[in-house]
C-alpha positions as CSV (number, residue, x, y, z in Angstrom):
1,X,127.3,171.3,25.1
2,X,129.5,172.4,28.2
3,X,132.3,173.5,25.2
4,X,129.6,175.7,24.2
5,X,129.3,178.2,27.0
6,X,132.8,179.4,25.7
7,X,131.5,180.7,23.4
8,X,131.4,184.7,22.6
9,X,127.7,185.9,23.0
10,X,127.0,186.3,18.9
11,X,128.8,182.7,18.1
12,X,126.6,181.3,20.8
13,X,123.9,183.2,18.6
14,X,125.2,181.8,15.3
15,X,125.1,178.2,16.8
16,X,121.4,178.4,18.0
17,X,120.3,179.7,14.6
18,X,122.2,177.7,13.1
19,X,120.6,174.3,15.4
20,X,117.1,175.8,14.6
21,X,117.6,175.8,11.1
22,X,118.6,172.1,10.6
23,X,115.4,171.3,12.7
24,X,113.5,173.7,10.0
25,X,115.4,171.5,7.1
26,X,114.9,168.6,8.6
27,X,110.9,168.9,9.1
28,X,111.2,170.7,5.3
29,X,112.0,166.6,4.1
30,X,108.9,165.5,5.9
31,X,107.0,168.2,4.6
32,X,108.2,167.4,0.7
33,X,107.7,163.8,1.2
34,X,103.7,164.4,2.0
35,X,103.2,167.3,-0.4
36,X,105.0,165.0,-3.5
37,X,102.8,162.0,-2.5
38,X,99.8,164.3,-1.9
39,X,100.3,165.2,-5.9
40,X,101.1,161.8,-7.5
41,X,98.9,159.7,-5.0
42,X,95.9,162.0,-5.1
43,X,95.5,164.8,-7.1
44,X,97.3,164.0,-10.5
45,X,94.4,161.6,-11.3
46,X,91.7,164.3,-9.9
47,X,93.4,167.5,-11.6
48,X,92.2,168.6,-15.5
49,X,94.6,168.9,-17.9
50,X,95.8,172.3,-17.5
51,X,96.5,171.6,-13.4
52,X,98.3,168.4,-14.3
53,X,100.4,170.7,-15.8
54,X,100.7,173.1,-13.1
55,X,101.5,170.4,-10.9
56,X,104.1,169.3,-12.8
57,X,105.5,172.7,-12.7
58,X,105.5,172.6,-8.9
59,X,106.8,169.1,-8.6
60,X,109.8,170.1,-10.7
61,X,109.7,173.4,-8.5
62,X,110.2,171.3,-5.2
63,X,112.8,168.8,-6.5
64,X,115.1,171.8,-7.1
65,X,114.2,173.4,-3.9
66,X,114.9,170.3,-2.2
67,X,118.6,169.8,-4.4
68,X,119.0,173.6,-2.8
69,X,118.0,172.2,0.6
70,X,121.1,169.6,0.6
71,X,123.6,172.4,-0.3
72,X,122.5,174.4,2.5
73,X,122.6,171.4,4.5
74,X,125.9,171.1,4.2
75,X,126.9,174.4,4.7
76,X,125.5,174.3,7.4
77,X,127.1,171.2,8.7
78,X,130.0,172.8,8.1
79,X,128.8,176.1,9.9
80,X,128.0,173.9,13.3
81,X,131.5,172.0,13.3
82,X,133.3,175.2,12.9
83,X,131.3,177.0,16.0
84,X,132.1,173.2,17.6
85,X,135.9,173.8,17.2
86,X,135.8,177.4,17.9
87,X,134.4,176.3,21.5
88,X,137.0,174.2,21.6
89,X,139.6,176.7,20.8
90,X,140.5,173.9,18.1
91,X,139.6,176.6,15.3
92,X,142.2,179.3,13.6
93,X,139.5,181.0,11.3
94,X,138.4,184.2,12.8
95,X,135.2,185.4,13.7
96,X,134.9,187.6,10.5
97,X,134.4,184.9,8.4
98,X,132.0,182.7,10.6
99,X,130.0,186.1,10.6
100,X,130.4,186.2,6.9
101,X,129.0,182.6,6.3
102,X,126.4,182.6,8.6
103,X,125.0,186.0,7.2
104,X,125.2,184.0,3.8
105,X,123.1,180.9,5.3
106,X,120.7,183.2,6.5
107,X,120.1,184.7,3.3
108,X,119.8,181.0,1.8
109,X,117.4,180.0,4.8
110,X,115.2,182.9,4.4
111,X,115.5,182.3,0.5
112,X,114.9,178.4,0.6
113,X,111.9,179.0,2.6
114,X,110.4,181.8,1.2
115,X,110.2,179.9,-2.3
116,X,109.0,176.6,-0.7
117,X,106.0,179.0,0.7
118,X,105.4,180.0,-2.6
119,X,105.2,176.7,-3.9
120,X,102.6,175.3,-1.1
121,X,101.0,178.1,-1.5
122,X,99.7,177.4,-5.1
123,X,99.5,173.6,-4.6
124,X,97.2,174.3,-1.6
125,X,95.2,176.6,-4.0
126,X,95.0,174.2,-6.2
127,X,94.1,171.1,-3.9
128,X,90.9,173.1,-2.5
129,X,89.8,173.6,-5.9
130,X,90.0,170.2,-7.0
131,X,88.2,169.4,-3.6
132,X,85.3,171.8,-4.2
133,X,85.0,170.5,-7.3
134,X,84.8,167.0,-6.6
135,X,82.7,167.9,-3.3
136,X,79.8,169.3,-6.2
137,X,80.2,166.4,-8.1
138,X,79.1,164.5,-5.1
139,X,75.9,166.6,-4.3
């Protein structure tokens, strides 16, 4: 961390966004984990026929999102080695193209998690219907 104070103000920027968006992928795996197991273990059996459906549809939805997640991972690994060696003075590639790339991970964070919104979004929709539904079932 010491390396990093050599850094120019807007890598030192690049670096923290960059650190605050692993933590944001990494919490996005716990996050997909419970949401998939909230759908097979719970709601698939509780759902009609045309939410199965839909939940398929957002099952298949968060699989891709989370292939999408592993490319941007490793961008981003890449992104954080690169600002690493720059500190270190161990990196020739100027600071054009770190700007470039972590303009271009931005606009895959912001994208990544804009559409994984979307998708809890309907699956939450979904889950309190099944639950009022159930809950007057019960009464």
């Amino acid at each position: 961390m010491e390396t990093l104070t050599k850094l120019s103000a807007r890598s030192l920027e690049y670096y923290i966004n960059a650190r605050r968006w692993k933590t944001e992928l990494d919490f996005f795996n716990v996050e997909v984990v419970f949401l998939n197991r909230l759908m097979e273990e719970h709601f698939l059996q509780l759902a009609g026929e045309d939410r199965i459906h839909k939940l398929t549809q957002l099952g298949s939805k968060l699989s891709a999102l989370v292939n999408e997640k592993h490319q941007i991972k490793e961008l981003l690994d890449h992104q954080l080695r690169d600002l690493e060696l720059l500190a270190e003075d161990l990196l020739s590639e100027g600071s054009e193209a770190l700007a470039g790339k972590q303009a271009h991970l931005e606009y895959q964070m912001i994208d990544l998690l804009h559409e994984f919104r979307e998708v809890k979004r309907e699956l939450y929709t979904i889950v309190e219907v099944v639950l009022d539904e159930r809950k007057l079932l019960v009464n």
